[in-house]
Structure formats: structure tokens, C-alpha cells
C-alpha positions as CSV (number, residue, x, y, z in Angstrom):
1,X,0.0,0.0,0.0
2,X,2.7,2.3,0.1
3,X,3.0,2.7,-3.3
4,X,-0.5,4.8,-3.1
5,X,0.3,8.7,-2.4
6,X,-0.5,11.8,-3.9
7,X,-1.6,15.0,-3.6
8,X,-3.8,15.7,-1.3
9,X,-6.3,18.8,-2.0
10,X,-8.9,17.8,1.2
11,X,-9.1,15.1,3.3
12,X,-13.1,16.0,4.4
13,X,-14.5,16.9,1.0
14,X,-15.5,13.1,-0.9
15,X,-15.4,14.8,-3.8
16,X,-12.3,16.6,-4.1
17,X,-10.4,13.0,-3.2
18,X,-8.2,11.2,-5.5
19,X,-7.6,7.8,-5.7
20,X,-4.8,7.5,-3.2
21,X,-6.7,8.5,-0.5
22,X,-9.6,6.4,-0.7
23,X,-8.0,2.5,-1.7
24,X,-8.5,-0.2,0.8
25,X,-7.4,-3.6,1.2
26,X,-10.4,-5.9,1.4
27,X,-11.5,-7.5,3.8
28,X,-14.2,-10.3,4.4
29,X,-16.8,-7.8,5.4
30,X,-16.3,-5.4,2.8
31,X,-18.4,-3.9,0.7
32,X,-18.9,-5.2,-3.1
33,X,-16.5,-3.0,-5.0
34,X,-13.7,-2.1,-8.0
35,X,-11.0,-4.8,-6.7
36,X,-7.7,-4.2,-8.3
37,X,-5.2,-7.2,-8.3
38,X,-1.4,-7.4,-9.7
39,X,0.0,-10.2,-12.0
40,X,3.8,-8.9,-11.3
41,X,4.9,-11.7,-13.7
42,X,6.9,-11.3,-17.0
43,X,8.0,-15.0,-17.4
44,X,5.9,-15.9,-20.1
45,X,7.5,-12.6,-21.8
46,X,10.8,-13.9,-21.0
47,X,10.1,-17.6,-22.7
48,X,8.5,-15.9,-25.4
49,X,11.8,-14.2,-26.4
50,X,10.1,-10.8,-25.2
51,X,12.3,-8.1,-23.4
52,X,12.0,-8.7,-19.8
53,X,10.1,-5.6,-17.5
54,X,6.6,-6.2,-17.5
55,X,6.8,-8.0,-14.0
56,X,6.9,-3.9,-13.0
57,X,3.9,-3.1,-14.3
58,X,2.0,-3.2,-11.4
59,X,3.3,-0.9,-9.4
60,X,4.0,1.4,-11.9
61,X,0.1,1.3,-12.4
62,X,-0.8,2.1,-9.0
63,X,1.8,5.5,-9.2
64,X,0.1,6.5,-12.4
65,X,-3.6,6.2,-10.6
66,X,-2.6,7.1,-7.5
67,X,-3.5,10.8,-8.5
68,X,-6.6,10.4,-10.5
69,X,-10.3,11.6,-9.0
70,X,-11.8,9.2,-6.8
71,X,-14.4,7.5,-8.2
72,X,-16.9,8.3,-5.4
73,X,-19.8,6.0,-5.8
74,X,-18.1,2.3,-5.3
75,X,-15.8,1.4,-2.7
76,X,-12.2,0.5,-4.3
77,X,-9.7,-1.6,-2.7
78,X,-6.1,-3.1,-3.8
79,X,-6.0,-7.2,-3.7
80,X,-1.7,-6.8,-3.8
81,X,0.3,-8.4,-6.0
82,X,0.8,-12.4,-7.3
83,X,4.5,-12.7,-8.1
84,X,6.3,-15.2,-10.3
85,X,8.5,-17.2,-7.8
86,X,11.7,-19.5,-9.5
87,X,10.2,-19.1,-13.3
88,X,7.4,-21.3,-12.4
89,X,4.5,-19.5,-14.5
90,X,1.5,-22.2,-14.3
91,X,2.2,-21.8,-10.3
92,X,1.7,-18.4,-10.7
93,X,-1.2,-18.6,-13.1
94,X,-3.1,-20.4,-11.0
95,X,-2.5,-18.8,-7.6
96,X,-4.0,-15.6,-9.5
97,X,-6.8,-17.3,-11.0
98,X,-7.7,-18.5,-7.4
99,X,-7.1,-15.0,-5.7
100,X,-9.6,-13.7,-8.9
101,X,-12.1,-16.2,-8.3
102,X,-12.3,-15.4,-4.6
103,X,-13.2,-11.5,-5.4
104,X,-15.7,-12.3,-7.9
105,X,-17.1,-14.7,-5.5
106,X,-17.1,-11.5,-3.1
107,X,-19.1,-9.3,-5.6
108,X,-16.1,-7.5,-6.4
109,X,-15.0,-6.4,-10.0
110,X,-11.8,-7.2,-10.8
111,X,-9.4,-5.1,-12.6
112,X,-5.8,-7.0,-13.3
113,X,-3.1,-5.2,-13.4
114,X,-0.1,-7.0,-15.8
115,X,2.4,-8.1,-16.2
116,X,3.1,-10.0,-19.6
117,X,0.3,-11.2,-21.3
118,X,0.4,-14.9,-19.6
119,X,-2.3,-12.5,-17.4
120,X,-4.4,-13.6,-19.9
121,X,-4.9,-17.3,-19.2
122,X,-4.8,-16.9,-15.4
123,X,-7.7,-14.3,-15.7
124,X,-10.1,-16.6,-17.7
125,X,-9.3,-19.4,-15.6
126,X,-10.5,-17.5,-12.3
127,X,-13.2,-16.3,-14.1
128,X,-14.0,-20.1,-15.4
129,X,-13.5,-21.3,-12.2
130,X,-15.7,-18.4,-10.6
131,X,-18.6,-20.1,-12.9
132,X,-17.8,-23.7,-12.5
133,X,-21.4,-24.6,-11.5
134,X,-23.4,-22.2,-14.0
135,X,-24.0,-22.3,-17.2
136,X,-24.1,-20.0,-20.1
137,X,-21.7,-18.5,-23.1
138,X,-18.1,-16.7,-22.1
139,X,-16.7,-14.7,-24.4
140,X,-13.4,-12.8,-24.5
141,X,-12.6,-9.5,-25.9
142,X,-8.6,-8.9,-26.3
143,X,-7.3,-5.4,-27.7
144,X,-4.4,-6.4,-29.1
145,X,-2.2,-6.2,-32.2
146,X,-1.0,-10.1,-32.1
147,X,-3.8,-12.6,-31.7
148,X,-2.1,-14.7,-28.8
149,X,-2.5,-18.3,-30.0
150,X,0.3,-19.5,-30.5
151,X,1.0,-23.3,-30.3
152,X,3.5,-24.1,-28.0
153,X,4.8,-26.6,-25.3
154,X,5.8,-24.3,-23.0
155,X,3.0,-21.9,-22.3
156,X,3.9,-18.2,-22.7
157,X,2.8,-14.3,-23.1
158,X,1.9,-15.5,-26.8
159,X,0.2,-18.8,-25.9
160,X,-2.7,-17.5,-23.0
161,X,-5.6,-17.6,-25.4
162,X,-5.6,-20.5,-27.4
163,X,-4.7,-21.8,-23.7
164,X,-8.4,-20.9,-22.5
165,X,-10.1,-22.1,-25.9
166,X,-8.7,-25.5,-25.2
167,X,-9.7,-25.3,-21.2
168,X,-13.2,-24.7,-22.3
169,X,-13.2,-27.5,-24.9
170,X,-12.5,-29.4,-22.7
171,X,-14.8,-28.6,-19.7
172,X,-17.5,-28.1,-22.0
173,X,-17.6,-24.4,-21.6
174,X,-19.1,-22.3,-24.3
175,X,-16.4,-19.5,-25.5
176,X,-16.1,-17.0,-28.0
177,X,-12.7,-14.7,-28.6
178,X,-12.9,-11.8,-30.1
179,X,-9.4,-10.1,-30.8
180,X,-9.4,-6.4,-32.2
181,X,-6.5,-4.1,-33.0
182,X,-4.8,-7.8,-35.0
183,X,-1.3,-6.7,-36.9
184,X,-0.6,-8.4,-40.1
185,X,2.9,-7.9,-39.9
186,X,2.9,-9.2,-36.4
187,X,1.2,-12.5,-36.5
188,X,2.3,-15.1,-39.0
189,X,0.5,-17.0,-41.7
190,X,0.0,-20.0,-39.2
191,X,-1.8,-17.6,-36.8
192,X,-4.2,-16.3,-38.8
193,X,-5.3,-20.2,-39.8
194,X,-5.4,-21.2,-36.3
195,X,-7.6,-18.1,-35.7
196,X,-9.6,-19.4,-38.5
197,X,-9.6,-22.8,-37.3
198,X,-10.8,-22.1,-33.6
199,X,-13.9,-19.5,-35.0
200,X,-11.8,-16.5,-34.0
201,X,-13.5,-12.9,-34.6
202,X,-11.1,-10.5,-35.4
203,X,-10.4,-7.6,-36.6
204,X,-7.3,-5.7,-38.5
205,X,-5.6,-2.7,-36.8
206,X,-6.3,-0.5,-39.9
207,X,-9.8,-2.0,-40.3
208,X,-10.3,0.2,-36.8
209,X,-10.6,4.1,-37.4
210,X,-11.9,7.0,-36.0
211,X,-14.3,7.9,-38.9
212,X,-15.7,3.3,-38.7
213,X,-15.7,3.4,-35.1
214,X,-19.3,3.7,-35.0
215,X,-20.1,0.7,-37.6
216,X,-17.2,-1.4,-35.6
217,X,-18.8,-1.0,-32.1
218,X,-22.4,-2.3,-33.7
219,X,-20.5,-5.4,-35.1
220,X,-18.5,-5.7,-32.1
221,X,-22.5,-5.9,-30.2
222,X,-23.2,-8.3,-32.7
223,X,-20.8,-10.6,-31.8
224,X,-21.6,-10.6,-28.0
225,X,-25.0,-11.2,-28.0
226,X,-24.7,-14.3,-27.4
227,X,-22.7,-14.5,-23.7
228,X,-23.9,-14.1,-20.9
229,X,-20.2,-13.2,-18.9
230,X,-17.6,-11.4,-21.2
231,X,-13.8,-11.2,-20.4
232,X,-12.2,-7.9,-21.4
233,X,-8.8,-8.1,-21.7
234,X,-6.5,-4.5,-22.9
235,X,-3.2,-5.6,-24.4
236,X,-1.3,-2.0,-24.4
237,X,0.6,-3.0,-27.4
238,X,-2.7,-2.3,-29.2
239,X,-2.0,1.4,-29.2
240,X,0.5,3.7,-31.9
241,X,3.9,3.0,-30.2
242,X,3.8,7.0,-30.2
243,X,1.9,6.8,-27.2
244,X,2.1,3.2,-25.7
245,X,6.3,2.6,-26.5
246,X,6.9,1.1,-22.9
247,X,5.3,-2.4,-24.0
248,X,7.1,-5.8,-24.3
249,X,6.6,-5.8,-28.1
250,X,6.0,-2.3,-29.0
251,X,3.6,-2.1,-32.2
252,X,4.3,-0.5,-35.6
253,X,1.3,0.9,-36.6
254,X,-1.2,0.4,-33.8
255,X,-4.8,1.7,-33.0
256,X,-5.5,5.4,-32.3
257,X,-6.6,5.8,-28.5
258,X,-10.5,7.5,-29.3
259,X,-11.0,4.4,-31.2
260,X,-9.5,2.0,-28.1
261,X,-11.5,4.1,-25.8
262,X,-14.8,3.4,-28.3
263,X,-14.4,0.1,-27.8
264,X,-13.4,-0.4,-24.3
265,X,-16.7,1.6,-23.6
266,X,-19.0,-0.3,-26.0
267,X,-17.8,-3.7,-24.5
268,X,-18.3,-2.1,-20.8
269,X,-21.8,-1.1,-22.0
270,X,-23.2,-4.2,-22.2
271,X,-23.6,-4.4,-18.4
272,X,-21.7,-8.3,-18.7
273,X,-18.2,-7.9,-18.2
274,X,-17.2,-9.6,-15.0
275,X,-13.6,-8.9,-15.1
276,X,-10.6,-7.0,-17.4
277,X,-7.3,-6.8,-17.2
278,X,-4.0,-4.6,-19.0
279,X,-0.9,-6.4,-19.9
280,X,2.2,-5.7,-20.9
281,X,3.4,-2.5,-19.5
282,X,7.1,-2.7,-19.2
283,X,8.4,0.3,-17.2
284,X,12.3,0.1,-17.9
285,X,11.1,1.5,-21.6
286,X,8.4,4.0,-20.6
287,X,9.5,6.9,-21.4
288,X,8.6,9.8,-18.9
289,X,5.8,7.3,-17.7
290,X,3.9,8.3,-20.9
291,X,2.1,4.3,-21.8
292,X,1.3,4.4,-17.5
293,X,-0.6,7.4,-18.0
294,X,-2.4,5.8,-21.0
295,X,-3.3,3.0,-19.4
296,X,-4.2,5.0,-16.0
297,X,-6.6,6.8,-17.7
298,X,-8.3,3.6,-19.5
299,X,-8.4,1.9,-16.3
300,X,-9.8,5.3,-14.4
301,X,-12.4,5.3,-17.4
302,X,-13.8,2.0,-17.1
303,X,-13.7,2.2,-13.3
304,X,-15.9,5.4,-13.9
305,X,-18.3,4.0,-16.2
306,X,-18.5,1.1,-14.1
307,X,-19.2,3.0,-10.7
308,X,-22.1,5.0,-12.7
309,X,-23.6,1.8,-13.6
310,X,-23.8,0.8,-10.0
């Protein structure tokens, strides 16, 4: 908890609080609320042939909000931090799908804070395991300029998807993944056919613009009617490198933030996400914090539109 502090402009008036001043660890007897929880892991970067620094995300994500309006209507609370002890990833992955599980069976809504993408399969997992005796569709929505289903022996940060398609296959789980933002020149020929080959809906990063967004967040719709529980997962390598550069894999091209923020709210507005999560900030190449503050402000903004919703 010591990494929240800030400036302080009142400590009696609710609304001139920031988010420093008003996050809690929770307890038992809390109060359903916005649960953050950190994934301090870059392992799967590392076997992925990544550069290493994504395990210092989280903390760097709690400096950037610590300064950002309190959301005022929920209660908000920090879960702390799963670490990745001795390389041992699936460990890890599971010990934060438990800790997930255990806040959605609370009532809470968890935000994950990454990490290297490997968040990704620990997050559906707790969410899977959160469901275990209901039924109904999942699906997952990943921002993110490489699909993330890559075959592999060794699970990894480019592996965590395809992961959860065969976990539901297997459990007889109904799942649809949705990846936006895709980059041809960063997925290869054998991606695209497994995306094919496992019903993946995707779409291109210059398929998403300002001037489509509109027609893209009605398809988008489209494609989630059908579940009942939706997974929203923000890869920051999604955005123009211009503004998002302190990423594992920093992307060429990217998609322009109004757009990402579009899409982030139109999945939000369905009233079914149960959990998200942003992966990949790697501090040691932020530049003058500039991809925390992004993604500060995408996590403050779905916090916000979340807490109105309440």
C-alpha cells in the first residue's frame, strides 16, 4: 500500500479526493466494489523471447492512478500483488486465478493489473472457475495487435488464449474470442489459420478508425449477443507506439486511443463484463511514464463507467 500517495487537495470533502486517499485492502466484510489485483509476472515474456520488465507493471500502475479523482460511488480496494517465484508460470497462473475467483465470488469487479500477457490465461481461468457450476456463453474481448494463440509446449505471453479455448473445450464451456487491433505484420500465416480454425473474430488494426468506429462498435455488439459473462482483456501493445512505447513488443502501426477508448466503452456497455485486465506495461522502456498514464486513464475510465452503472 505504500506505493498509493499523492496530492492531497482535502481530506473532508468526498469529492475533491483522489484515488490514493480512498483505496483499501479488502477485507471479508467489505463492501462489493472495484478490486484491483497485480500479475507482477513477466515470465511468459521472457520464454517468449520478449524483453523482460513487464513483471513492474503493477506498481507502476498504482503511481500513475494514485493521483486520478476518486471514483466516489463504489468502494475501491487493492488485492496486492501475485508474483512469479523461481520461473514457475503455471504456479503463478493459478495462484491468480484462485485469488480472482475469490473477489468475484465476493461481488467484487476485478481489474488485473499486468504483467506480460500470460495475465491472460490466469484471468479466464479465475473467471472459469468463478462459474464452475453455472451455465451460459463466455466470451473474451482482447485489444491487441497479435492474436495470442500461438502453439506451443511451453505456455507463454503469446500462448494465453488459445490456452483458454482449449480449457473450455474441454470442460464443455461455451467460449467466443474476439481479438481487435490484429497486426498483419505481427502475427504469421500460421496464426491467422489457427484463428480461423478455432472461430476467432477479429479484426485488422487499420480495419479500426476514428471515422468506422461507429459501424465497428455495432458489429462488435453483434458478436456478444450471445454471452452471458464477457472477459475484457486490454493488451497496451494495441496502441500507436507513439503513445504506448513502454510495452514488451511495442507495435508498428497500432490503434488510435479515441478508437480503443470506443471500444473499451461499448464492451463495458453491455452491463456483462465480470472482469478486465491490461498487460504488458514494461516500465524500464516508458519513457517519462507516458504508456502508464495511458493506461491510467483507461483503467480510471472504465472504473468510472463502471461506478455509474452501479
Amino acid at each position: 500500500m505504500e506505493v498509493w500517495e499523492g496530492r492531497v487537495d482535502s481530506t473532508r470533502d468526498a469529492d475533491a479526493m483522489r484515488w490514493h486517499q480512498v483505496v483499501r485492502r479488502p477485507e471479508a466484510s467489505s463492501l462489493p466494489g472495484i478490486a484491483l489485483l497485480g500479475f507482477a509476472c513477466d515470465e511468459g515474456v521472457r520464454r517468449n523471447g520478449g524483453r523482460i520488465g513487464a513483471a513492474l507493471g503493477p506498481p507502476a500502475l498504482r503511481r500513475a492512478l494514485s493521483n486520478l479523482p476518486a471514483l466516489g460511488r463504489v468502494p475501491l480496494y487493492d488485492a496486492g500483488d501475485v508474483a512469479c517465484e523461481s520461473g514457475n508460470l503455471e504456479v503463478a497462473q493459478q495462484h491468480f486465478a484462485d485469488c480472482l475467483a475469490a473477489l468475484l465470488d465476493a461481488g467484487h469487479f476485478p481489474i488485473g493489473l499486468g504483467g506480460g500477457h500470460e495475465i491472460g490465461f490466469a484471468s479466464y481461468l479465475g473467471l472459469a472457475q468463478h462459474r464452475a457450476s453455472r451455465a451460459g456463453r463466455l466470451a473474451i474481448v482482447n485489444l491487441d495487435a497479435h492474436f495470442d494463440l500461438r502453439e506451443s509446449a511451453t505456455p507463454n505471453s503469446g500462448t494465453p488464449f488459445l490456452q483458454a479455448i482449449e480449457h473450455a473445450q474441454r470442460h464443455g464451456i461455451e467460449l467466443d474470442y474476439i481479438c481487435l487491433g490484429v497486426s498483419e505484420s505481427a502475427n504469421t500465416a500460421r496464426l491467422f489459420r489457427t484463428a480461423e480454425a478455432t472461430g476467432t473474430q477479429y479484426l485488422l488494426d487499420r480495419e479500426l478508425s476514428v471515422a468506422n468506429v461507429d459501424a465497428r462498435t455495432t458489429q462488435l455488439a453483434q458478436w456478444l449477443e450471445p454471452a452471458e459473462a464477457i472477459y475484457l482483456s486490454v493488451c497496451l501493445d494495441v496502441l500507436p507506439p507513439s503513445i504506448a512505447g513502454g510495452v514488451s513488443a511495442p507495435s508498428a502501426r497500432g490503434v488510435d486511443l479515441e478508437v480503443i477508448e470506443s471500444l473499451i466503452a461499448a464492451v463495458i456497455g453491455t452491463g456483462r463484463v465480470r472482469l478486465l485486465d491490461f498487460a504488458e506495461l514494461s516500465p524500464p522502456f516508458d519513457r517519462d511514464g507516458t504508456t502508464a498514464r495511458v493506461a491510467a486513464r483507461l483503467i480510471h475510465q472504465t472504473a468510472l463507467a463502471y461506478s455509474r452503472s452501479r
